[in-house]
SETOR-103496 format. One record per residue: x, y, z of N, C-alpha, C, O in turn; residue in one letter. Coordinates in steps of 0.02 Angstrom, whole numbers, padded with zeros to 5 digits, always signed. Layout:
<nodes>
XYZXYZXYZXYZA;...
</nodes>
This chain:
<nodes>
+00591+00303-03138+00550+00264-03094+00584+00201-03071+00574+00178-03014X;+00620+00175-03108+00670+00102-03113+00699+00137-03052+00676+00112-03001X;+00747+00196-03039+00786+00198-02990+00749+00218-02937+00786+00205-02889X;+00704+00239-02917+00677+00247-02853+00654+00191-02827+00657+00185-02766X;+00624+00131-02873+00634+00070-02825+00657+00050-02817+00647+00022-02763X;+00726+00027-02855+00806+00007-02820+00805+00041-02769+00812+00005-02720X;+00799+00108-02752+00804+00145-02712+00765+00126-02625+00788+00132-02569X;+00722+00111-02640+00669+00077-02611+00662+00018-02601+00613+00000-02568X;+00703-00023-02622+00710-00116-02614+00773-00095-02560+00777-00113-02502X;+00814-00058-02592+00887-00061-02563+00875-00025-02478+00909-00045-02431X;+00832+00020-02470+00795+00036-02403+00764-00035-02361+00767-00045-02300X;+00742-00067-02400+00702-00111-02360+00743-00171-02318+00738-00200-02265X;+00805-00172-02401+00848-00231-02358+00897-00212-02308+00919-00258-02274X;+00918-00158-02299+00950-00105-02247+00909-00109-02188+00937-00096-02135X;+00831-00128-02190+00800-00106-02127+00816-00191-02117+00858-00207-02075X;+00780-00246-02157+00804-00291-02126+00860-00328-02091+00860-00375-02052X;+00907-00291-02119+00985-00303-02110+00994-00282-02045+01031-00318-02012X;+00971-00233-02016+00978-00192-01956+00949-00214-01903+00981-00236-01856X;+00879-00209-01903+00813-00244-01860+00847-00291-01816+00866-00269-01762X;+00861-00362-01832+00905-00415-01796+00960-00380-01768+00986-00405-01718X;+00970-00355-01778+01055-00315-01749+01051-00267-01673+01090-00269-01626X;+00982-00224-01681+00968-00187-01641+00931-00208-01600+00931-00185-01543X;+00883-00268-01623+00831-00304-01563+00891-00353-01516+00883-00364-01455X;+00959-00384-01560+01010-00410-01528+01025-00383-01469+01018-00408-01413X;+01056-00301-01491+01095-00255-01460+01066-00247-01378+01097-00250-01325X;+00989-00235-01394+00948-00216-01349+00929-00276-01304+00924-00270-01243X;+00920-00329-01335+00920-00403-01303+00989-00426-01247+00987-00460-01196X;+01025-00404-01270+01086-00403-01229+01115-00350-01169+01156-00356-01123X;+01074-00298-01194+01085-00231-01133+01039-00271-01085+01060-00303-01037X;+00973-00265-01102+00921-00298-01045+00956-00352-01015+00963-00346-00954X;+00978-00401-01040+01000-00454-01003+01048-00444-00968+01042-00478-00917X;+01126-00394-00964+01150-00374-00912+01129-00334-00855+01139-00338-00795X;+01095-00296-00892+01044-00280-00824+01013-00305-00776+01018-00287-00717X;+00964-00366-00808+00942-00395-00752+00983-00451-00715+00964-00481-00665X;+01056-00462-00755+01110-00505-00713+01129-00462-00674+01118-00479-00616X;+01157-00409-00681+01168-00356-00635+01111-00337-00551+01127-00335-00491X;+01060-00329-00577+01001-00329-00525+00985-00374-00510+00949-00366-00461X;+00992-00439-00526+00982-00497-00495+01029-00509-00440+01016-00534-00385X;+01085-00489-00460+01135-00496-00427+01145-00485-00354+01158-00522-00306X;+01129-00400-00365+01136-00360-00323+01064-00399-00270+01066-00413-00210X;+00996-00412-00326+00939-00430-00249+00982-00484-00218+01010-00470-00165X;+00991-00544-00242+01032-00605-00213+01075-00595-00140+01063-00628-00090X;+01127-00545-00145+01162-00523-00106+01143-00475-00070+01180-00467-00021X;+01095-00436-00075+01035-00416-00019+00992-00443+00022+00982-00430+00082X;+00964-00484-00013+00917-00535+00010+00960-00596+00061+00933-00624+00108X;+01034-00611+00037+01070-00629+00081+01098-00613+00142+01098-00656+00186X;+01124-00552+00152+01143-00526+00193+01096-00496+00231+01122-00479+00284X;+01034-00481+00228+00975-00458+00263+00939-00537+00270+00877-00539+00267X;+00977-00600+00277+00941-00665+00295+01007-00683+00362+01001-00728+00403X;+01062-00639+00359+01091-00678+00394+01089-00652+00469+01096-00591+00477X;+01080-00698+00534+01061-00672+00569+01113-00657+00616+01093-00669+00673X;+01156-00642+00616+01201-00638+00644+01216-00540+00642+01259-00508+00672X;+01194-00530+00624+01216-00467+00577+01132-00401+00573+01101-00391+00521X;+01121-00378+00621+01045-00350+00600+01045-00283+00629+01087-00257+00665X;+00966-00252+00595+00967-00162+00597+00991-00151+00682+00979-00198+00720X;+01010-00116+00699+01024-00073+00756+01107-00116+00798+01133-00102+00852X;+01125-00162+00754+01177-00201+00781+01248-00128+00792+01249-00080+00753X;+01293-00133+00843+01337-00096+00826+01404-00137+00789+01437-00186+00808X;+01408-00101+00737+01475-00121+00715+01556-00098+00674+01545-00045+00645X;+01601-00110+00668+01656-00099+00645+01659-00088+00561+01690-00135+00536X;+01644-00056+00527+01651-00063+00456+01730-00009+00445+01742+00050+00456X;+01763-00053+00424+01832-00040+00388+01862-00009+00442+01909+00026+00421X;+01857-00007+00503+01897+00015+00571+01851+00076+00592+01874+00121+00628X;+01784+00075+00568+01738+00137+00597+01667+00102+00627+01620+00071+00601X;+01687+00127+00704+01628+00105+00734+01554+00129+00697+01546+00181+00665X;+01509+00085+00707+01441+00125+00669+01398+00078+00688+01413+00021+00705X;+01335+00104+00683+01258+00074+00690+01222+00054+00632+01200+00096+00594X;+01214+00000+00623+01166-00011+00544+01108+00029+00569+01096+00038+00628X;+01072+00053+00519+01006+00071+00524+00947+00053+00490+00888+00051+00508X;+00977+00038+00434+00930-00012+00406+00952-00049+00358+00995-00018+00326X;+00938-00122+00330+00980-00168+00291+00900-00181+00226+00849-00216+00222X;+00934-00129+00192+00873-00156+00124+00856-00208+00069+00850-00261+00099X;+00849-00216+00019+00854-00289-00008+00915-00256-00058+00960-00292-00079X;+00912-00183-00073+00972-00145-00133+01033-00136-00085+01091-00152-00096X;+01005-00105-00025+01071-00045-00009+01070-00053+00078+01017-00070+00104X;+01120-00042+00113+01112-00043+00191+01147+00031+00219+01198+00059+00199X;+01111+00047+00258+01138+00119+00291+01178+00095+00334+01175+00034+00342X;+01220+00130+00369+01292+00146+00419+01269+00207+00442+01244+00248+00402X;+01274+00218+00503+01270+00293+00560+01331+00293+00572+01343+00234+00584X;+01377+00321+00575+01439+00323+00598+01472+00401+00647+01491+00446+00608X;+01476+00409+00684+01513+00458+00726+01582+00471+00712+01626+00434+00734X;+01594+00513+00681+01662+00542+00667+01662+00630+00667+01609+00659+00654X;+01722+00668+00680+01731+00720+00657+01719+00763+00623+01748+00816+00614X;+01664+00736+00597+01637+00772+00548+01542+00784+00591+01499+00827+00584X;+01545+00742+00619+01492+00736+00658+01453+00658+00656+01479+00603+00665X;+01389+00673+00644+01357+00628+00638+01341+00608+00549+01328+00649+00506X;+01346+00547+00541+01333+00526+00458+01348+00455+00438+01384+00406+00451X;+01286+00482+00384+01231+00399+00373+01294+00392+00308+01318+00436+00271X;+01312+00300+00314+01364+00288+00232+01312+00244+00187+01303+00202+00231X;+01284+00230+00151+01234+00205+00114+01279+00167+00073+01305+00193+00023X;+01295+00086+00095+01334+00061+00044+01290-00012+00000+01248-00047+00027X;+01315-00019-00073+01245-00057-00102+01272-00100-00070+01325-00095-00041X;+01211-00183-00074+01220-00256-00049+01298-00275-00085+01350-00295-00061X;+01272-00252-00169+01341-00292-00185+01410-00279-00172+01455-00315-00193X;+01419-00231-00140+01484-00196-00112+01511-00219-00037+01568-00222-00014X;+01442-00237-00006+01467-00273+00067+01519-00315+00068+01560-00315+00114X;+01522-00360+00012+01569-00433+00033+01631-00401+00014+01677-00440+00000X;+01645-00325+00010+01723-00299-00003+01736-00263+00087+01793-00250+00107X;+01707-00258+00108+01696-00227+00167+01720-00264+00216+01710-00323+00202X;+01753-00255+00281+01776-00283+00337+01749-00243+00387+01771-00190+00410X;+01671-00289+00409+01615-00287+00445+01642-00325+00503+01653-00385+00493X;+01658-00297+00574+01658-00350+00625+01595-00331+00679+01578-00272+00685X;+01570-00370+00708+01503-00352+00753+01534-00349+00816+01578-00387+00837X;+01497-00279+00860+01533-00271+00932+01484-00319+00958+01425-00325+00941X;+01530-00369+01024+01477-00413+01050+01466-00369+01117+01413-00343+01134X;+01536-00367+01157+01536-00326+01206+01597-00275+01207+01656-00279+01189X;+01551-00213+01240+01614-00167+01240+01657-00153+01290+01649-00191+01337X;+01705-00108+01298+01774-00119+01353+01722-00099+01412+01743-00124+01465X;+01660-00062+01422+01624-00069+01476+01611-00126+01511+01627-00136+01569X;+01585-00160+01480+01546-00226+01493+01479-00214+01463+01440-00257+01483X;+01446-00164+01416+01376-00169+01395+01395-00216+01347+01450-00236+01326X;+01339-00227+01336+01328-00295+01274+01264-00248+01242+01213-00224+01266X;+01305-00248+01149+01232-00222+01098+01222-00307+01085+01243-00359+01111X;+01180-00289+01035+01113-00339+01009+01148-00362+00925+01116-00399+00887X;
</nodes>
């Protein structure tokens, strides 16, 4: 009987030993996460404030003409016309500021987009 509650003390201080460790572990996943998603709204919420830059604008992303279609607070669509046909690029907010976005003001016609 002596050894089953050694047995049983020595369980208990194992759970306490652990408990702090795993509520840590887990305390720290959550918190990159929401640095991570914070992140990403910040730089959504930015780039869908700036006005220079809006849905149906035509523009240049990485040397490919394209149409935003819509600028979300996560993610912004691209329409783009290529060889392949027609196709939407869905790139997140936080990936824009790697991107070389130029806005068409006017084209070799003379139309002017928006």
């Amino acid at each position: 009987m002596i050894e089953l509650a050694n047995v049983n003390q020595l369980s208990i201080d194992f759970v306490e030993l652990i408990a702090p460790l795993l509520a840590l572990t887990v305390s720290i996943g959550i918190g990159l996460w929401l640095k991570d998603a914070m992140d990403a709204l910040v730089k959504g919420l930015t780039f869908r404030a700036d006005t220079a830059i809006e849905e149906g604008c035509t523009v240049y992303i990485d040397g490919q003409r394209a149409t935003i279609i819509k600028i979300g607070i996560f993610k912004t669509t691209f329409q783009i016309q290529n060889g392949k046909g027609t196709t939407w690029r869905f790139v997140p907010n936080k990936r824009i500021e790697f991107l070389r976005i130029e806005k068409v003001i006017t084209e070799n016609e003379g139309t002017t987009e928006h």
